[in-house]
Structures are given as C-alpha cells and as structure tokens.
C-alpha positions in Angstrom: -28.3 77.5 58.4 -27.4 81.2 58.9 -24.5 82.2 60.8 -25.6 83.7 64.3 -22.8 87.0 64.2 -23.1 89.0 61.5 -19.9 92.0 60.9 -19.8 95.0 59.6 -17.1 95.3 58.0 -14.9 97.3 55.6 -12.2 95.0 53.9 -9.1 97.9 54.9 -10.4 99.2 58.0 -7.6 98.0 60.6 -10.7 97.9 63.2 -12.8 95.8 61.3 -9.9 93.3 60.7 -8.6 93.0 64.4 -12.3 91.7 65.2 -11.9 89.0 62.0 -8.8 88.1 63.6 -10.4 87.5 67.2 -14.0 85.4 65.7 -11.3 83.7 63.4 -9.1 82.6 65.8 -12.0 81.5 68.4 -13.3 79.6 65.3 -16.9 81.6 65.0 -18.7 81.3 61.5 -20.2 85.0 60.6 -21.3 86.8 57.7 -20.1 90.0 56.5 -21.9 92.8 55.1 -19.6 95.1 53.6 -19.9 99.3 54.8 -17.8 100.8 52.0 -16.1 104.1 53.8 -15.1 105.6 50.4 -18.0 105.2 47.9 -21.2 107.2 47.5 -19.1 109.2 50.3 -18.7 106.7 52.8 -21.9 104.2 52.8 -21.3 104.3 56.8 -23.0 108.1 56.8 -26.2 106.2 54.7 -29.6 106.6 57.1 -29.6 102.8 57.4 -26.3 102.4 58.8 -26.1 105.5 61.5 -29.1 104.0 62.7 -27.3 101.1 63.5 -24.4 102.2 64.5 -25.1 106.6 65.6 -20.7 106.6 65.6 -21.2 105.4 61.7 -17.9 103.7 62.1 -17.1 100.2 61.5 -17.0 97.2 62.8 -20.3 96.5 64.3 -21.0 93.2 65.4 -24.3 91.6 65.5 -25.1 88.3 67.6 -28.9 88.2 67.8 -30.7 91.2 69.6 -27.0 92.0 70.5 -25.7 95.2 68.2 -22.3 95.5 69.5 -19.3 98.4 68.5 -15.8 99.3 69.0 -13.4 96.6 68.4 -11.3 96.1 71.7 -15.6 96.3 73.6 -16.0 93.3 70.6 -13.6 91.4 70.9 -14.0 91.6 75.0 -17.8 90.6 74.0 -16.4 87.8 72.4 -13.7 86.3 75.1 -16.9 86.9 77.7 -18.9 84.6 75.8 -17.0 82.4 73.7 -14.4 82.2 76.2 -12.4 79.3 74.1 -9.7 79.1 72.6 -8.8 82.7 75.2 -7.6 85.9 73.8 -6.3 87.1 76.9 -4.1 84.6 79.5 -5.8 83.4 82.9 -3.5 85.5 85.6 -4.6 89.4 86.6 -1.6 91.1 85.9 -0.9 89.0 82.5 -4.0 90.0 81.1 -3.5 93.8 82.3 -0.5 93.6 80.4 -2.1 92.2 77.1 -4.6 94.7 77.1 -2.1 97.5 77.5 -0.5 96.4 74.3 -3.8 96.0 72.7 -4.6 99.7 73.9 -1.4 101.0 72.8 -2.5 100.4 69.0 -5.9 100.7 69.6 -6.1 103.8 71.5 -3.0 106.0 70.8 -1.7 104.8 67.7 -4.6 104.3 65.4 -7.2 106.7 66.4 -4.3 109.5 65.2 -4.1 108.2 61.6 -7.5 106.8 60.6 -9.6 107.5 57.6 -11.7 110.3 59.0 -8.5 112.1 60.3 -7.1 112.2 57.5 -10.1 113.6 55.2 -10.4 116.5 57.5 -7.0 117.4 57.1 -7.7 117.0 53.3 -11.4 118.2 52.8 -11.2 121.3 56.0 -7.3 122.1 56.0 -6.1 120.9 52.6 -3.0 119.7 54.1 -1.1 118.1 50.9 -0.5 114.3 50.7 3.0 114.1 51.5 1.7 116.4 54.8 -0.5 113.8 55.8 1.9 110.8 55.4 4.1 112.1 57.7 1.6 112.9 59.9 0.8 109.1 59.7 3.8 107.6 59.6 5.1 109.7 63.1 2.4 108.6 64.9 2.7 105.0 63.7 7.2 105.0 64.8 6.2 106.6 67.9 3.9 103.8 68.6 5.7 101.1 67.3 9.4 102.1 69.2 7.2 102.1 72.4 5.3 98.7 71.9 9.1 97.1 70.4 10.7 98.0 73.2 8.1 96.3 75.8 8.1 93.4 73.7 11.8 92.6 72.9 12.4 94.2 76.8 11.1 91.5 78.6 11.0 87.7 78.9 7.0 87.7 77.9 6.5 87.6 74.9 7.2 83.9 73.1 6.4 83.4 69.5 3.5 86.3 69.8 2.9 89.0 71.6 2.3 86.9 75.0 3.8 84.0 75.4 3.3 81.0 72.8 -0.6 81.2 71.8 -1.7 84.3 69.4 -4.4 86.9 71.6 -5.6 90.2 71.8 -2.4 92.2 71.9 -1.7 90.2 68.0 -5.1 90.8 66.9 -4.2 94.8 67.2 -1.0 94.6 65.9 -0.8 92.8 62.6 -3.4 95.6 61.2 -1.0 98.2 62.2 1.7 96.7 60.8 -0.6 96.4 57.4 -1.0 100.1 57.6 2.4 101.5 58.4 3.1 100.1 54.8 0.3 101.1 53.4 1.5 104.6 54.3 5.2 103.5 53.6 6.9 103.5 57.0 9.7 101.6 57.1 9.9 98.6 59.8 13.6 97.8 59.8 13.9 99.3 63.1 11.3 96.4 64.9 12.2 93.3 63.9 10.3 91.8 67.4 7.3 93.2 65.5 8.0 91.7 62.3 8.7 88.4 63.8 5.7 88.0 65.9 3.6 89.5 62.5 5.5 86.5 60.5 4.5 83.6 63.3 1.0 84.9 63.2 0.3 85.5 59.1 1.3 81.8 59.2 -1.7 80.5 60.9 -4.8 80.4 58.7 -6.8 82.5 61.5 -4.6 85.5 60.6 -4.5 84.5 56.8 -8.4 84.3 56.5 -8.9 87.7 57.7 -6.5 89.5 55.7 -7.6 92.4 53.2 -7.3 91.2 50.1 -9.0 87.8 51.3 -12.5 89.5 52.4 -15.3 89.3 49.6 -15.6 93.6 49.3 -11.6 94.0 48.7 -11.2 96.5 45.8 
C-alpha cells in the first residue's frame, strides 16, 4: 500500500526539511520525490514541476486531490487534519507565540538567505563568495540574537522551544541552525538555541529527516 502524502522535496532545502520534521513527528508515512534545485539548472524550473507548483519552489505536499505549498501553510494543513500528536499548544496566546517563533525563521530570517537569493547576487550582480556569506551569515545573527533572547528571556520555553513537547517553532529552527553552519556562522553566542537543537536531534523524528538521511542527499 502506497503512502497517501507524497513531498516534494530537496534533501538541503531548510523548507522542505521543517515539513519532514512536522509529518515525522505526527508519525505520517509519505514518499518523497526528489526536485533537485541545482542540476540541469534547477529541476524545479522543468514544465512538469511549475505546473505543479507555478512558485517552482519546494516543498510541495500532496495528500490526494490536495496539492498543498509553503511550509508554515503545510505544516498548518497538517495540525488541521492530523491534529495528533499537536504542533502548536491548546491556549490562544500560546500558540500566537509559537507561531511568532516559527515566523521569525520562516519569514525574516530565511527568505533573506535562500538559494535563489543568492544566485542572483551571483548570476545578475556577481557579488563574490565571501560577499554573499556575509550577507548570509548577518541575516542569520540578526535572527538568531532576536529569537535567543525570547527564548532564554522567558519562563516558556522547557526542553524545546515551548514548553516540554517538540512543535512548530523546533521544526523551523533546527534547519536554520543547519544552515548557519553550512555558511559558517559561529553559534557560541546562543547556547538556548543549541540546547533546544541538541534535545530535539535526539529524538528519531528530528534524526529521520535530517539531510544526509533523505534518499537524494548528494
């Protein structure tokens, strides 16, 4: 029997692995099919795949006539539907806080340093390498003092980023923390970070979805 949710999915897109970390932790079976962003110039501008998805970004979600896109709109889809084990706690203001974190990686801090960011500044600019890592890695500490201080500030977060069970808010951050290495920022300065990325790369959710675990890492 075939898996009802099918991903698209690139094995180091930080998008595509906060969605394996949300259908991981909820427990979900799905298949990938891989959407290389590099090779053959990026198989997500192939016909077949802007058809499916115009944005020709990944992920994309598939759950029978359902095409779904955009991570954080995912892994909502996901909590709507498949509602246990939660992503997001039961009171109002709770969740408005968790989604705030979420938001804070998804929408300020990663949107300034992904992929097709940096090939315009390459391929229409020509702004040199070392250029562009900075570039990264500013956005990524400007980020990351901002989402440290709200989560060593206050008595909310427990062994993740709310309270004791691992949710949205951890789903968006352990990617982020994957790329600020991969562009070689150094993470002395949030060890709240660190230590909620270390209590969640020890559960086998967060393990599974990992990089170099997913069948197209290079």
């Amino acid at each position: 029997m075939h898996p009802a949710l099918t991903l698209y999915s690139y094995w180091r897109s930080s998008a595509a692995y906060r969605v394996r970390i949300g259908l991981n932790l909820k427990g979900l079976e799905y298949a990938i099919v891989p959407v290389h962003l590099v090779r053959d110039g990026g198989q997500q501008h192939a016909p077949a795949y802007a058809a499916l998805n115009p944005q020709q970004l990944v992920p994309a979600l598939r759950d029978g006539p359902h095409l779904l896109t955009q991570s954080l709109a995912i892994l909502d889809y996901l909590e709507e539907t498949r509602p246990a084990p939660p992503l997001l706690p039961a009171e109002p203001a709770a969740r408005a806080r968790v989604r705030a974190l979420a938001q804070l990686v998804a929408c300020d801090v990663h949107p300034l340093n992904n992929l097709r960011v940096l090939q315009f500044f390459d391929r229409h600019w020509h702004v040199p390498q070392s250029e562009r890592d900075d570039w990264v890695q500013h956005w990524i500490h400007t980020g990351f003092t901002a989402l440290e201080a709200q989560l060593a500030g206050t008595g909310q977060s427990g062994r993740f980023c709310y309270g004791d069970a691992p949710g949205l808010a951890d789903c968006c951050l352990v990617p982020q923390l994957y790329n600020a290495r991969r562009f070689g920022l150094p993470l002395d300065g949030f060890p709240t970070l660190l230590r909620i990325e270390a209590a969640c790369l020890a559960l086998p959710a967060f393990d599974a979805a990992r990089p170099e675990n997913q069948p197209d890492a290079a």
